[in-house]
Each structure stands twice: as C-alpha cells, then as structure tokens.
C-alpha positions in Angstrom: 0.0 0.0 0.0 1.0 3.6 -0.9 1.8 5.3 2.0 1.6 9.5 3.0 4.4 11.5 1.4 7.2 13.7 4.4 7.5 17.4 3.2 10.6 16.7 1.2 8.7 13.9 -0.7 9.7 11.0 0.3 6.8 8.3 1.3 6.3 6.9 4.6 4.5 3.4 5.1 0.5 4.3 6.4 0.6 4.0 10.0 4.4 4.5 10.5 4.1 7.7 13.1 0.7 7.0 14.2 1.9 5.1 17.0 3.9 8.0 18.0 1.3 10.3 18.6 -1.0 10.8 21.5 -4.2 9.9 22.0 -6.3 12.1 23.2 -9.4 11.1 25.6 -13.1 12.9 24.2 -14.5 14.7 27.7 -13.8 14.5 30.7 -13.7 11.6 33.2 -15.4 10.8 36.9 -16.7 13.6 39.0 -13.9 14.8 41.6 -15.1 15.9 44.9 -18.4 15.9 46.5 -21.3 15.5 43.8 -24.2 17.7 42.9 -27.5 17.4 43.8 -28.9 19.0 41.1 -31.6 16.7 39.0 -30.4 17.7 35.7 -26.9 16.0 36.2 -26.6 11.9 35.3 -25.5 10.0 38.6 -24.0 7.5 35.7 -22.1 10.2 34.1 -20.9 11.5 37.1 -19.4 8.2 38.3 -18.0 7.0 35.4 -17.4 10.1 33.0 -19.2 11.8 29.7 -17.4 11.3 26.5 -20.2 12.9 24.3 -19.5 15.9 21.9 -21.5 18.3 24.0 -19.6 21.9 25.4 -19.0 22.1 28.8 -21.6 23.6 30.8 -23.6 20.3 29.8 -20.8 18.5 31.0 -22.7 14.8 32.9 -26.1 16.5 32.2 -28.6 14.3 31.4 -29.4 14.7 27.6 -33.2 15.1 28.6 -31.7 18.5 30.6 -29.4 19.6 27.9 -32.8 19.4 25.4 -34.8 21.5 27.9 -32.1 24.1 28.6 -31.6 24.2 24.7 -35.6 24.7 24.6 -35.1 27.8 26.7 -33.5 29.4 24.5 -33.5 28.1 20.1 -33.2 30.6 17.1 -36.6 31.4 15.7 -35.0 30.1 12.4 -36.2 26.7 11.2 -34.0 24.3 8.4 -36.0 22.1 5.9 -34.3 19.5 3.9 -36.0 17.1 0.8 -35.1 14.0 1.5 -35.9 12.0 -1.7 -33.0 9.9 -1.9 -31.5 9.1 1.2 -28.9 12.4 0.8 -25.6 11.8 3.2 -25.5 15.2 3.8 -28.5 15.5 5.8 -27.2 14.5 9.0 -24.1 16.7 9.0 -27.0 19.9 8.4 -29.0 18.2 11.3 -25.4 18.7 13.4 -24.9 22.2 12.1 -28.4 23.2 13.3 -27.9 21.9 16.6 -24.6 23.9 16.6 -26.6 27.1 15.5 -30.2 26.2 17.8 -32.5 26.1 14.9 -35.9 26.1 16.6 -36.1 22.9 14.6 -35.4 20.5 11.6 -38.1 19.5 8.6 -37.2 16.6 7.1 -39.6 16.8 3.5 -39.8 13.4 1.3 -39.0 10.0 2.9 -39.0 9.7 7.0 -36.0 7.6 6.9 -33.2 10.0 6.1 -29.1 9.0 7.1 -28.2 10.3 10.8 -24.3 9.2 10.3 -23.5 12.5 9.7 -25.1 13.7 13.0 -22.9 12.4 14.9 -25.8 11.7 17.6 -27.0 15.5 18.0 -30.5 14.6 16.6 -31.4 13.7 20.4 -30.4 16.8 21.1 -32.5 18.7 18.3 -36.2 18.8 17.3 -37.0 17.0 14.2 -40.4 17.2 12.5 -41.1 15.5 9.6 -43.6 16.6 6.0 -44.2 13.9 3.5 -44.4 16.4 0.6 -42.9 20.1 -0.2 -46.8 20.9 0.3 -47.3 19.4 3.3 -44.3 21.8 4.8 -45.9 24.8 3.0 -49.3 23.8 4.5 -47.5 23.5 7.8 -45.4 27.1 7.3 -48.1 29.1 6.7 -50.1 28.1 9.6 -47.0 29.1 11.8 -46.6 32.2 9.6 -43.0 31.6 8.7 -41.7 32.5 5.1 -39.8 30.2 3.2 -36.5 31.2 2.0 -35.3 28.6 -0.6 -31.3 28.1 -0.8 -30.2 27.3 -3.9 -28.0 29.1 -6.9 -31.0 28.8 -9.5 -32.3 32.0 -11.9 -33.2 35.2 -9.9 -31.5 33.9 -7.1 -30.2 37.2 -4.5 -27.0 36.7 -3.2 -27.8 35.5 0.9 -25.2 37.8 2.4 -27.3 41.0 0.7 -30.9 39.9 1.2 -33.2 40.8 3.6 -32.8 37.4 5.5 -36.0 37.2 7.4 -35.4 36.7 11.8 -38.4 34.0 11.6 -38.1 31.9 9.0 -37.9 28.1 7.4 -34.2 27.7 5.4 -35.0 25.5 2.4 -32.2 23.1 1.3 -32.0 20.9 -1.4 -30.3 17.5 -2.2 -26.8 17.0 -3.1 -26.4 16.8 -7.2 -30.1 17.9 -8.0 -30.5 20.4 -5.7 -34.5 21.9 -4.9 -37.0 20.2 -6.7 -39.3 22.5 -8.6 -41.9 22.5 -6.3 -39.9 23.9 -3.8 -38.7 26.4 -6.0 -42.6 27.4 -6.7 -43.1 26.7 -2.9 -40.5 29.5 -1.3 -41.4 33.0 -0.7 -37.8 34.1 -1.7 -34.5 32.7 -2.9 -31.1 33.4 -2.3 -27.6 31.8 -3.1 -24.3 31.5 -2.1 -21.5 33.8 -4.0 -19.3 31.8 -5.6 -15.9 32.3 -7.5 -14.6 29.1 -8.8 -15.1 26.8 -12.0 -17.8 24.7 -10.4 -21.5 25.3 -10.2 -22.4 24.0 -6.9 -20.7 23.6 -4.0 -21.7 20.7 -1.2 -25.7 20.6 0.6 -23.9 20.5 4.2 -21.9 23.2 3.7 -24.0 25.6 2.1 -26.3 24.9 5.1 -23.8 25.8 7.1 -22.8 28.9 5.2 -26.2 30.0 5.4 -26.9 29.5 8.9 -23.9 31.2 10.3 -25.2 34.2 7.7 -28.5 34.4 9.6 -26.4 34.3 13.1 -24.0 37.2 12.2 -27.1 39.0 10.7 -29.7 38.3 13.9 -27.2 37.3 16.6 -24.3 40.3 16.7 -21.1 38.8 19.0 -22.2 42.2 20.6 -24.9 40.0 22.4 -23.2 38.0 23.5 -23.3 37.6 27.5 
C-alpha cells in the first residue's frame, strides 16, 4: 500500500508515526469531589465520566436537561431538507443546526433519512417530519413563517445582501439535483451562495452551514453575547 508523502517527498508506510502520537481522551472523566445534587446532572455520568461531543456547561447532564435548557433558549429560524434519496449530507446539516439552535429540523420526502452525519445530536434537536414540499408549505403558513429557498437557480439574491427574514424556514435541497421544482414554486424568496470558482455548486452540508452562520452574524451580533 501507498503510504503518505514527508515534506521533502519521500513516502512513509501508512501507520508509521501513528503510534507516536497521543491519543487524546473525548470529555472528561469521573466527578472529583463531593457531587451535585442538582436533578439535571446523570448519577452514571458522574461516576464514570461523559465522552459525548457536547460543550462544557452540559458537561454529565442528562441529555433530557441539555434538550430542555436548549428549549429555553432556540433561534426562531427553522431548516427544511427534501429528503428523496436518502442524501448523506443530511445528518451533517441536522449537526450544524444543533450547533446554530434552529428552533427545529423538517425533514420533506421520505422519514427515513441518514443520521451518520449527525454524529448523535438529533437527540439533542427537534425533528419534524412533512411527506411532501406541500405538506411543509401547508404546515409554514399556519405558523406564519416565510420560506427562504437556498439554492443558486435563476433570480437567485445573493444570501449575504438579502433581507434574510429573523423568523423563517431555510429550504435546502439534495446533493447533485438540488431543490425540486416545487420547492422552488413553494418558497417566498430565494437566495444563493457567491461563488468564484469553476464549479457550479458547492456541497448541501456546507452551504447549510454557510447559510446559517449568515443568519447568526445577521440576527445574533457577537455584541450580544453575555
């Protein structure tokens, strides 16, 4: 097997340094020191440590706390995806969301959609499912929430110079095809994603993620921060 090339260009057998390097422990281990009492930590946690990918001050919460603290305090944006075949990308949006508190996720087409890529923060993130682009639309108006479709098609405005709405439903597309065209009908306005380069599209989860930090910086200034 080809192995990984040294700066000067030589090539190194896979594996050959690996053993050399640390490895580094996820989290944190047991509690030290007299334990809370407070009902939103996880007596198992505590005792024997919490590996998960959450930040700190939900350090050995239970995840039924960290989804009720999150609750308290979600973006009034919301993400929809179409899901019509099976898109890999959908569970690295679901794990951007969660990183951003989207109020919640709409998963449009087929229920069963690929969580790899979440990395286990759907528990952590509200999930609603629509079996069509119509039933989302149905479900959008009667929360009165405009639907802002993503996606670099014809009369497209350009996301970082459009009057991104505060409340809102972000509309993504799939990998490859992008929105269907009832989406595209469905969404009260469209924007895209400047681009400079020689290809046309650039990946679903990352243009999700593009987006959503553009509606942070726009509705959540580092100024308000506490």
């Amino acid at each position: 097997m080809v192995g990984e090339r040294e700066p000067d260009g030589s090539e190194r057998d896979a594996g050959e340094h690996d053993a050399l390097e640390p490895q580094l422990e996820v989290g944190v281990g047991p509690w030290q020191g007299e334990r809370p009492r407070d009902d939103r930590f996880d007596p198992a946690l505590l005792a024997l440590g919490d590996r998960r990918n959450v930040v700190d001050r939900y350090r050995y919460w239970r995840m039924e706390a960290i989804v009720a603290d999150l609750d308290t305090r979600r973006h009034p944006f919301h993400v929809a995806i179409e899901n019509w075949q099976h898109d890999l990308n959908i569970g690295s949006i679901v794990r951007t969301a969660n990183a951003f508190t989207a109020s919640a996720v709409h998963i449009v087409g087929k229920r069963r959609w690929n969580r790899r890529g979440a990395m286990v923060t759907d528990r952590y993130q509200r999930i609603e499912h629509h079996e069509s682009v119509e039933a989302l639309v149905a479900w959008a108006r009667g929360a009165a929430l405009p639907i802002v479709a993503v996606d670099n098609t014809p009369g497209s405005v350009p996301v970082d110079a459009s009057p991104l709405p505060e409340r809102c439903i972000l509309l993504f597309g799939q990998e490859g095809p992008g929105l269907t065209d009832a989406a595209i009908a469905a969404a009260d306005a469209h924007v895209a994603i400047r681009q400079f380069g020689s290809t046309r599209s650039i990946n679903a989860a990352a243009a999700a993620a593009i987006v959503m930090h553009e509606w942070v910086r726009r509705h959540r200034p580092v100024a308000e921060l506490p």
